[in-house]
Structure formats: C-alpha cells, structure tokens
N, C-alpha and C positions, 0 to 999 in steps of 0.2 A: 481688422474685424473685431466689433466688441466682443467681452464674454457670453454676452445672450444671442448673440446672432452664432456665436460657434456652437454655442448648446444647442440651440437650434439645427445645427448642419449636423450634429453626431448623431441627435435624437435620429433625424430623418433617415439618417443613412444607419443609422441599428435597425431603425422599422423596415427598411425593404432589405436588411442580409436574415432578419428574423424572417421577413415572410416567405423569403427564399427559398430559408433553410426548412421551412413548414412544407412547401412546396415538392423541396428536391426530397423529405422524406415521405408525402403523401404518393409520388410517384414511387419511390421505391416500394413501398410496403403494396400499391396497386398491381405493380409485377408481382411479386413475390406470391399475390393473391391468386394472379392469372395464372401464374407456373404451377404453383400448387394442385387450382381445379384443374387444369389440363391434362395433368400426371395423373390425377384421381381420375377424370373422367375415362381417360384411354387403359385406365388399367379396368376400370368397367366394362370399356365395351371391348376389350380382348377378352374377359370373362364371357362375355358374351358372341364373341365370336363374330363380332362387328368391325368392320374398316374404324383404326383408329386415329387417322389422318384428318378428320370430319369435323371435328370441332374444335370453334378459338373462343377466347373468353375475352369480355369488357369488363373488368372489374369480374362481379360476382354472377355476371348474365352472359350465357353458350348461345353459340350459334349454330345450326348444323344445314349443308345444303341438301337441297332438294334434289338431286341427281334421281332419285325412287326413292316413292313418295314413301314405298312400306319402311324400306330401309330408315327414311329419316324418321318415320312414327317407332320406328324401334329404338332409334338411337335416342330419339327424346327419352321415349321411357324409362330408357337406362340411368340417360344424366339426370333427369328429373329426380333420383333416389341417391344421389351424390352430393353428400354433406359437403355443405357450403356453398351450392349451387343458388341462385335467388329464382332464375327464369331462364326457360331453352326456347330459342325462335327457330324456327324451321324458315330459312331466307333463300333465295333462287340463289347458284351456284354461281363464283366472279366469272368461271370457266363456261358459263353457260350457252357462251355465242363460240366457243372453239368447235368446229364440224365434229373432232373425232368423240367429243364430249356429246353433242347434238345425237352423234347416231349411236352410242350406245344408251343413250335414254331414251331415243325411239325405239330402241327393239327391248328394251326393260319394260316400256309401254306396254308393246305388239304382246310381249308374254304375258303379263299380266292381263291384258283383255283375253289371251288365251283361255288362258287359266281360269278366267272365272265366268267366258261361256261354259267352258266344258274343263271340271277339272278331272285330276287323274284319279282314278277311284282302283279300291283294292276289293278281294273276297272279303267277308268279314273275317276281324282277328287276324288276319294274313298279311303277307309282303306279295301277293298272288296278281299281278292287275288283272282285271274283269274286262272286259270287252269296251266297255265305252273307255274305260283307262289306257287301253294302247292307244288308241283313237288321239286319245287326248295327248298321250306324248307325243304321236306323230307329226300332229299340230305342230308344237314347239319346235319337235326335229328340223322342220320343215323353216322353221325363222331359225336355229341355231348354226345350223350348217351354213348359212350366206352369209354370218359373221367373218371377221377377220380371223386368222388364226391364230394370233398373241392375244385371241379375249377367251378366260376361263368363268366356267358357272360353276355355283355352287346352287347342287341337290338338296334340300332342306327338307328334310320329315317331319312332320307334327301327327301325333293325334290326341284326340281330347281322352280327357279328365275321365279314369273310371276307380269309383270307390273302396279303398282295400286293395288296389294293383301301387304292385310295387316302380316305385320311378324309376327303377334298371332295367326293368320286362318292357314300361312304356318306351326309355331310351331305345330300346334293342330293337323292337319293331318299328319305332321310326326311321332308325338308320336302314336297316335290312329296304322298309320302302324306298327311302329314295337310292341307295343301293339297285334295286330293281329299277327302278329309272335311270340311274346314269345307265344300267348296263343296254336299256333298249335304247337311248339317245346314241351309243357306242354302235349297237346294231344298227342304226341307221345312216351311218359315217364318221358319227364325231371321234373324235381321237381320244383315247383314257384317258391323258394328262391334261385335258379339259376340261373335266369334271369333278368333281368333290362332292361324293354323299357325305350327308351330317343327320345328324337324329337329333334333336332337339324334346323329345320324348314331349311329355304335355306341360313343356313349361313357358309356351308360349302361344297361349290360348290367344284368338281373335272376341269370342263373346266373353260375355261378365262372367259366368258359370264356366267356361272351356269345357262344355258337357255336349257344347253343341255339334251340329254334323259340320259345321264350317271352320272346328278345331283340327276335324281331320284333315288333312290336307300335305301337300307335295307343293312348295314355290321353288323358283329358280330365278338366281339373282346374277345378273352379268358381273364381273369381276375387273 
C-alpha cells in the first residue's frame, strides 16, 4: 500500500472514531439532560401533590398521559414552570387499551360529568354542605362505591381568591370542605382508608382572577 493510499485509510478511519466519539457524547449529555428534568419535574409535582410517575422527557420536551384530562392540565402547568423544560405534550396513555386502565378513566369521566352538572356546594364561609351539596355527593357516592376496593380517592378543596385573607384561613377551610366530603362519601359505605381530604386553599384557581364561583369547588380524583 502506498504512503497516500495509507494516509488516506487513517484520515478515514480518525473521521468515523471522531464522529463517534461526538456521537457517544451527544447521547450521553442527552441523558444526563432527561435525568435531570425528570428529577426536577417529579420533585415539582410531589410539591404539588401530583402522581409523579407521569412524565418522561425527549431531550428537553415531557410527555404527560392523559389518563384525567384535569390531572394532565395540572401536571402540564407544573412542568411547564420547570427550568429547563422546552415543551409538555399531553399524549394518550401506552396503557390506554389495558381494561383496568380503561375503567378507572371511565369513572374519572362519570365524576367529572358529575361534578360539573351539579357540583357540591357549601353555606357561605363554611365547611357546612347545603342541600343541593349532599345531593351532589350522593351522585358520586353512588359511582364510587361500584369501584373496586384497591382504588382510592383523593378529596380536593379549592376555594377562590379573597383579598387580605390569609393563605392558612383559605387552606383551612378548603381542607375542613373536602374533610366534610370524605366523611359523607364514608356515610354512604365507603371505607376511611379510601379517602384523602387535601385543601389546596386558593392556589389552584380554574379562572384567570380565581375570584370566580367555579374556583370554589370540591374535585375527586380516582388514585
């Protein structure tokens, strides 16, 4: 082999262990990136009190499924404020043709359509329900008890936004609300260890202002 034909075989073969080695560290540093936001993101949404199972990252862009639709709209907004984040897709679940998968988001449905014919309504200022508010849990009762017994709910209290109340007074009576919900869902058969009230006080407004009447609110999120 001449000397220009071997020059020739080195060069060639330095260009593909360089492009390689470009390669074998563009993938590493691309982990490194996913592991990163995935840490950050799940430590967000435990801050938030959200399944932290729910999201995988491409590079700098999360995925979250749709299992409940509110759930995935909250988990977007969480990660969407997660430095380093570029974009969150809300994508249909791998698991989404598994039956037991199938019928816990039809009855995450059946609540939600509950809930927002008739939701559970309190006295004012109070943890007190009012007349169409038992109503309204019984509704639910009524889908929650033909659940399986290894599925637990989580009671969520919100109410909006009022000017000069302190965030511990708004926490206190959101919890105490849904509090008064698990305990008539309990009157109506469901077992304690099924239930989780949570107060979420008004920091998790549906309108722009959280001033509105549809900040107040009681959701239940199958588990």
């Amino acid at each position: 082999m001449s000397a220009s034909r071997r020059f020739t075989v080195f060069a060639g073969a330095a260009v593909l262990v360089s492009g390689a080695l470009a390669l074998t560290a563009a993938l590493v540093e691309r982990a490194d990136i996913e592991s990163e936001l995935t840490a950050r993101a799940q430590e967000a949404l435990a801050q938030s009190r959200l399944p932290t199972d729910v999201v995988t990252f491409s590079g700098r862009d999360a995925t979250v499924p749709a299992d409940s639709r509110r759930e995935a709209l909250l988990a977007k907004a969480v990660i969407d404020e997660v430095d380093g984040v570029r974009s969150v897709e809300i994508a249909a679940p791998k698991s989404a043709s598994e039956p037991h998968t199938e019928r816990k988001a039809g009855l995450q449905r059946g609540i939600d359509e509950a809930l927002a014919d008739t939701p559970i309504t309190f006295a004012a200022d109070s943890a007190n329900l009012d007349a169409a508010g038992r109503q309204a849990v019984k509704n639910v009762a009524d889908l929650l008890t033909e659940a399986p017994t290894d599925w637990r709910f989580e009671i969520a209290g919100h109410v909006a936004r009022v000017p000069g109340a302190e965030p511990e007074s708004a926490r206190k009576l959101s919890y105490e609300r849904a509090e008064a919900v698990a305990e008539e869902l309990v009157k109506s058969g469901l077992s304690p260890d099924r239930v989780e009230p949570v107060g979420y006080g008004a920091t998790r407004p549906l309108s722009d202002s959280g001033t509105s009447s549809i900040d107040r609110r009681v959701e239940i999120t199958v588990r």
